[in-house]
KETIVO-160614 format. One line per field, with one value per residue: residue number from 1; residue in one letter; chain; y, z, x of N, C-alpha, C in turn. Coordinates in pm, 1 decimal, decimal comma. Each point is the difference from the previous one (the first is absolute). Example, Ala and Ser with C-alpha at 12.3 -4.5 7.8 and 13.67 -1.06 7.14 Angstrom:
REM residues 2
k <- (1 2)
r <- (a s)
c <- (A A)
nyy <- (-569,0 105,0)
nzz <- (780,0 -72,0)
nxx <- (1319,0 -35,0)
cayy <- (119,0 119,0)
cazz <- (0,0 6,0)
caxx <- (-89,0 82,0)
cyy <- (120,0 109,0)
czz <- (0,0 73,0)
cxx <- (90,0 -77,0)
END
This chain:
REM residues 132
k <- (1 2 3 4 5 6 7 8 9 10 11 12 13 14 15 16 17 18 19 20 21 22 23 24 25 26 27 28 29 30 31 32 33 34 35 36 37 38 39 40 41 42 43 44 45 46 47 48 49 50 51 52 53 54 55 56 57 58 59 60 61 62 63 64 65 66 67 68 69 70 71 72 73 74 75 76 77 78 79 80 81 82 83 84 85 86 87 88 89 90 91 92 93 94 95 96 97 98 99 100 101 102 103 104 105 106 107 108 109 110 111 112 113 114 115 116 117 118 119 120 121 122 123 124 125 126 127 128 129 130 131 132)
r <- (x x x x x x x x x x x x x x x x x x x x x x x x x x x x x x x x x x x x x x x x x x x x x x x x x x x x x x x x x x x x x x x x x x x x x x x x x x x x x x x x x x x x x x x x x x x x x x x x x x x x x x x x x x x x x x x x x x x x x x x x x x x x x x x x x x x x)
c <- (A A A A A A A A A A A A A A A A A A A A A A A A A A A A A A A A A A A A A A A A A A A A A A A A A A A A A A A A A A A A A A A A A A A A A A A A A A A A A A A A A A A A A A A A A A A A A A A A A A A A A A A A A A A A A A A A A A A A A A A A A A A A A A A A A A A A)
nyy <- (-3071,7 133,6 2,8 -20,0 84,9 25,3 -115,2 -28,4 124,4 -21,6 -60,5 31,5 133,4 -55,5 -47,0 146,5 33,8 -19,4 98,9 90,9 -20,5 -95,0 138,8 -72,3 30,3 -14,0 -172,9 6,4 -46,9 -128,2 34,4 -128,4 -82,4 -130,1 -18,0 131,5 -119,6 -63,0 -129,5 62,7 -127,6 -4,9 -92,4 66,9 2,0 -97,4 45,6 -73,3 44,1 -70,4 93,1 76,6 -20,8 127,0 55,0 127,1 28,8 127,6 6,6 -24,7 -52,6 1,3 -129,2 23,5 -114,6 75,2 -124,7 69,9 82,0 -123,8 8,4 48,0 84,8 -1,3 137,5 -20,7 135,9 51,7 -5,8 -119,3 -71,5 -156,1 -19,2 -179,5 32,8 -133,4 89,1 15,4 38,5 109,2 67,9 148,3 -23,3 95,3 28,6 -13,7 90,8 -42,3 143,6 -109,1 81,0 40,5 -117,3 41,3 35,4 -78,9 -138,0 -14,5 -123,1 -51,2 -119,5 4,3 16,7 -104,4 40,2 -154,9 7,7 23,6 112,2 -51,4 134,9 60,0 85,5 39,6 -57,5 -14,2 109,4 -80,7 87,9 -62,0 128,9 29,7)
nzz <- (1926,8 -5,4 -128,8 -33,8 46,9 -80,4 -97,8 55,6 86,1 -131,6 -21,4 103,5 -71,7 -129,0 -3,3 83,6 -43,8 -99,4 45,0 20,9 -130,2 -56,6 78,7 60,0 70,3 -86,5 40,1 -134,7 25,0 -72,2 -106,1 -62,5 -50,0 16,8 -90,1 -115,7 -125,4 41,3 -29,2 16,7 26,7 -72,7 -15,5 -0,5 107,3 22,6 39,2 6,2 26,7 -42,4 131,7 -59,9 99,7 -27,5 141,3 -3,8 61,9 54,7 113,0 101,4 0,1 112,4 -69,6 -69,0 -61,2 -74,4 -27,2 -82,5 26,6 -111,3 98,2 -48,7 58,1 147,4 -60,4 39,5 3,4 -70,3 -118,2 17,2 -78,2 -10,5 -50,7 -3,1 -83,1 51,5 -108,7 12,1 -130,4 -2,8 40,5 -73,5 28,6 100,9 1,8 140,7 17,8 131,6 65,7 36,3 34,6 -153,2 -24,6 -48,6 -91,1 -10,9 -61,2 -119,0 -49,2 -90,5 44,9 -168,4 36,6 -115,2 -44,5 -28,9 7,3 -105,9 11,3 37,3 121,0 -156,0 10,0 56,1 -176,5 14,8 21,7 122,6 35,6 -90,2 -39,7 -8,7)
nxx <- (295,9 -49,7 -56,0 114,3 -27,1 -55,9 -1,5 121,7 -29,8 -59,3 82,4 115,7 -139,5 -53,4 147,4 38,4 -95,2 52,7 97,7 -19,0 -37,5 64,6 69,1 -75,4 -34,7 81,8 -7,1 45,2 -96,4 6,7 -135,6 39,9 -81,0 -8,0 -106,1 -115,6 -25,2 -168,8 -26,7 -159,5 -97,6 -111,0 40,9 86,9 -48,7 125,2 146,3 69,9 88,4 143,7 -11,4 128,0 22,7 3,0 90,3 31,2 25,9 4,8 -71,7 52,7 -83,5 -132,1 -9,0 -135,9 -2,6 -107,6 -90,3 -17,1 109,8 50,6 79,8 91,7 106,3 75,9 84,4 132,6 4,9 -131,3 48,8 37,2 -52,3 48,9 -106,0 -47,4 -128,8 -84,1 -57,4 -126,6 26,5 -101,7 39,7 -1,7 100,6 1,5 111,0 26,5 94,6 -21,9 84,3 37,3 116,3 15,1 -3,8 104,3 -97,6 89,7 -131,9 -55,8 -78,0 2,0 -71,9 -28,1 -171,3 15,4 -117,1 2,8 -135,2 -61,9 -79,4 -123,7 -40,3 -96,6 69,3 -94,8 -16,1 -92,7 -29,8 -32,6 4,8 101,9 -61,4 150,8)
cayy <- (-37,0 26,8 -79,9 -154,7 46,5 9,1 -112,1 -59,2 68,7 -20,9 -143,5 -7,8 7,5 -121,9 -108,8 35,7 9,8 -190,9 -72,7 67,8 -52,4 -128,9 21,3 -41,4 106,0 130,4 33,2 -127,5 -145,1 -75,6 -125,9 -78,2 -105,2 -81,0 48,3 108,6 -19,1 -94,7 -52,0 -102,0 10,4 -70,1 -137,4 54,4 146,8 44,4 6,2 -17,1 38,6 4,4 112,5 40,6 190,1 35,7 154,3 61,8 156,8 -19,1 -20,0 -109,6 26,3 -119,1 6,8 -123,8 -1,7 3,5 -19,9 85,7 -25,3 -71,3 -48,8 -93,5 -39,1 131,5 -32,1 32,1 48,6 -57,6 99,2 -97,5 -154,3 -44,1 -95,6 -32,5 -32,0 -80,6 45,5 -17,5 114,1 3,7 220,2 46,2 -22,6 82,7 -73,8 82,6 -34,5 97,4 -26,0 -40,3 84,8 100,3 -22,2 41,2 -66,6 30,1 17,4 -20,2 -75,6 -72,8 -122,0 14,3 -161,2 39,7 -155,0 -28,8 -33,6 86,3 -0,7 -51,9 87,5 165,0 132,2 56,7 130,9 88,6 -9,4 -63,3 99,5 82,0 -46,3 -62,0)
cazz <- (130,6 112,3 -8,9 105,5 184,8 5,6 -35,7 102,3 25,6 32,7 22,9 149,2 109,6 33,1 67,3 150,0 -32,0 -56,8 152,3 111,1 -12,0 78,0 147,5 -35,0 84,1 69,0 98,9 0,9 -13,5 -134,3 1,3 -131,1 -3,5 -164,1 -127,4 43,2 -30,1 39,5 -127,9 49,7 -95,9 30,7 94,4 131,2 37,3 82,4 -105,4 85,6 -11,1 60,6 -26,8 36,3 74,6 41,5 42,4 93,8 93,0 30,2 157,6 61,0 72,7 17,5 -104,4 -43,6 -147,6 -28,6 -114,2 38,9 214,7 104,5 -8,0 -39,0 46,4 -1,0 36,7 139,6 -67,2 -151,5 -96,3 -110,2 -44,6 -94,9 21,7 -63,5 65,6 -127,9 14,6 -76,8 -36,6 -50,9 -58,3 40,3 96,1 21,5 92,1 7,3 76,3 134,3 90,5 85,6 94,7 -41,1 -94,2 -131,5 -137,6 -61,4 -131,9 -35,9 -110,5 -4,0 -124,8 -64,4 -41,6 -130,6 -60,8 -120,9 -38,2 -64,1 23,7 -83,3 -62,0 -36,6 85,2 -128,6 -42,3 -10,9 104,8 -91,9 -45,7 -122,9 -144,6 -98,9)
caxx <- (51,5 -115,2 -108,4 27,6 56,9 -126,2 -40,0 6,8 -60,4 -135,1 -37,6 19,8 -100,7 -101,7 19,8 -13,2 -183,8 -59,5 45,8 -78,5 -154,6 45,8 -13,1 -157,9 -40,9 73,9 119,4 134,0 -57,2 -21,2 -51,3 -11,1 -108,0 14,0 -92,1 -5,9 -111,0 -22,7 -121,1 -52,7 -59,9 -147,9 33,9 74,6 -71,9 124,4 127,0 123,2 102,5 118,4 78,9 98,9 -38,4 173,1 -11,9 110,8 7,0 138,4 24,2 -60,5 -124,3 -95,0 -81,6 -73,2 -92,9 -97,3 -116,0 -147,1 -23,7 -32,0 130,6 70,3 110,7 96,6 131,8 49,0 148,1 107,1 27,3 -71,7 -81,9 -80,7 -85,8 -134,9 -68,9 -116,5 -108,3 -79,6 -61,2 -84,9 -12,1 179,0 60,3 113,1 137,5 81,7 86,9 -5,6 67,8 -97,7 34,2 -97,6 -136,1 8,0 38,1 116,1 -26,6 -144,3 -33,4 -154,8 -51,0 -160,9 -15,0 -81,2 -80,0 47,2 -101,8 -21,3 -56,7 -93,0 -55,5 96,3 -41,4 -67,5 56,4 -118,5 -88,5 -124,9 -95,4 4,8 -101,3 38,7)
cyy <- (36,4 -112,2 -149,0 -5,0 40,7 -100,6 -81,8 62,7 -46,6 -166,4 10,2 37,7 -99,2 -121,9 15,0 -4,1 -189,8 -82,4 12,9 -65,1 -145,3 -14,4 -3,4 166,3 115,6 -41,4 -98,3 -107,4 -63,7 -130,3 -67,8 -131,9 3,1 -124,1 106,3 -19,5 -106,6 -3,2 -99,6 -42,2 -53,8 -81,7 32,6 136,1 45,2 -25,5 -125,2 77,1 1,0 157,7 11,7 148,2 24,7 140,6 31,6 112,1 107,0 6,9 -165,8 38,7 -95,4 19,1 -111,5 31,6 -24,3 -51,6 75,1 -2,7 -76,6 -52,1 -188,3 -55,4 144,3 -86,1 99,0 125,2 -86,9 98,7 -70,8 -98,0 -39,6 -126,6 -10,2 -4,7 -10,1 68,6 -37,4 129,9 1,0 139,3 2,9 13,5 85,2 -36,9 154,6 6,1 122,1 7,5 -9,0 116,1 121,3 -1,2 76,1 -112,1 18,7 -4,0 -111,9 -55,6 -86,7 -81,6 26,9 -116,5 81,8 -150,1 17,3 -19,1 147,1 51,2 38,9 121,3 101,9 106,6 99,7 148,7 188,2 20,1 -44,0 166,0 75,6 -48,9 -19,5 -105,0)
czz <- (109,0 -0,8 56,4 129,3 42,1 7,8 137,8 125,9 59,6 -22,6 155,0 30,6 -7,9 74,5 113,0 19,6 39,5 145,5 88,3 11,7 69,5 161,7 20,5 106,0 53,3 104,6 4,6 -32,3 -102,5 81,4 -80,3 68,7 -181,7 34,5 59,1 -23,5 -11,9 -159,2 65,3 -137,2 59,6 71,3 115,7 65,9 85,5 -38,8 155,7 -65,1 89,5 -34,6 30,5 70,3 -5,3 58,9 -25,2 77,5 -67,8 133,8 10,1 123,2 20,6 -97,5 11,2 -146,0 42,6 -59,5 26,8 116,8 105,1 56,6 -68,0 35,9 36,7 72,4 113,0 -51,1 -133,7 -91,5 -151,9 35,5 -113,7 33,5 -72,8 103,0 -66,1 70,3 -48,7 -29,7 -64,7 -1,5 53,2 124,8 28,8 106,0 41,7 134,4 106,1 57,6 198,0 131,4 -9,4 -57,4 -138,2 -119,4 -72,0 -142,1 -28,5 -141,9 -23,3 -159,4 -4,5 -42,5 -140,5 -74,4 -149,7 -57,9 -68,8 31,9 -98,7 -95,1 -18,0 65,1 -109,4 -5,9 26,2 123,4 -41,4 -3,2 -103,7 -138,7 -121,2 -4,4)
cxx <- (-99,7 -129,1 19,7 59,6 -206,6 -54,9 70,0 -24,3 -149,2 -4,3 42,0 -79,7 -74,8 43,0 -6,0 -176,7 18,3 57,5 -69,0 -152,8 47,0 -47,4 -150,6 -20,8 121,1 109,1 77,0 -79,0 15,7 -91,0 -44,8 -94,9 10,6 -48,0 -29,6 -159,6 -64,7 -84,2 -65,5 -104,6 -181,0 41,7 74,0 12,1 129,0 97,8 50,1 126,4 104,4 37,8 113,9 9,1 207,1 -75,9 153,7 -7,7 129,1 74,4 -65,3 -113,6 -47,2 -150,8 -103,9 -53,2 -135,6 -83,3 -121,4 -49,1 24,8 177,1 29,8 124,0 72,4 124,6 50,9 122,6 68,1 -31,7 -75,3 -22,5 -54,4 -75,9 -93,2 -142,9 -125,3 -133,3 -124,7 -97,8 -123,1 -65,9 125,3 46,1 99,4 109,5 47,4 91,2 -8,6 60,7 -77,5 5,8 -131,9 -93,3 -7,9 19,2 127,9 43,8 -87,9 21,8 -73,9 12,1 -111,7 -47,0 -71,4 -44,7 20,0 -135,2 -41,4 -157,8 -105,1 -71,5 141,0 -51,8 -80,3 55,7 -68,9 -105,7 -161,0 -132,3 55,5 -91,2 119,4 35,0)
END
């Protein structure tokens, strides 16, 4: 009986950990963008992508989203949103959500670009001044 008051115990602490990690910076925030990952390939040096962005807060505040600095869209006293928006990627790309009063980051994510082309050379095994 103890060992399974233990066993659930320590599963409420990880799910409270696994929640908490969700909150991107510590203050209530959720921020989701889907796809998470871009495939580019030789022939194409850029992704287009239809993203899906969702936030939530848990206050309502004045906000803008972020593309690597650069604004993308803010809202007026809201708490959430959802929306699309067509990018064109080509290095990673970070999103994030500000509150515009303070200029604080509220939370932070990002699409990776990765190539499907394999690359040509192996990494050497050995340093080239070794005599064996």
């Amino acid at each position: 009986m103890k060992k399974s008051i233990r066993i659930v115990i320590i599963f409420l602490l990880f799910f409270i950990l696994a929640q908490q990690n969700c909150f991107a910076l510590g203050q209530g925030a959720l921020l989701n963008v889907s796809p998470k990952v871009c495939v580019i390939s030789e022939k194409v040096s850029m992704c287009d992508l239809n993203l899906r962005i969702m936030w939530q807060l848990a206050e309502t505040q004045n906000i803008c989203l972020y593309e690597n600095g650069k604004k993308v869209k803010c809202w007026q006293q809201n708490n959430q949103a959802k929306m699309t928006h067509k990018a064109q990627v080509q290095i990673e790309t970070v999103y994030s959500l500000v509150n515009t009063q303070t200029g604080k980051i509220l939370a932070k994510t990002k699409v990776e670009v990765q190539s499907s082309h394999l690359k040509t050379q192996r990494r050497r095994l050995r340093s080239p001044w070794s005599f064996f």
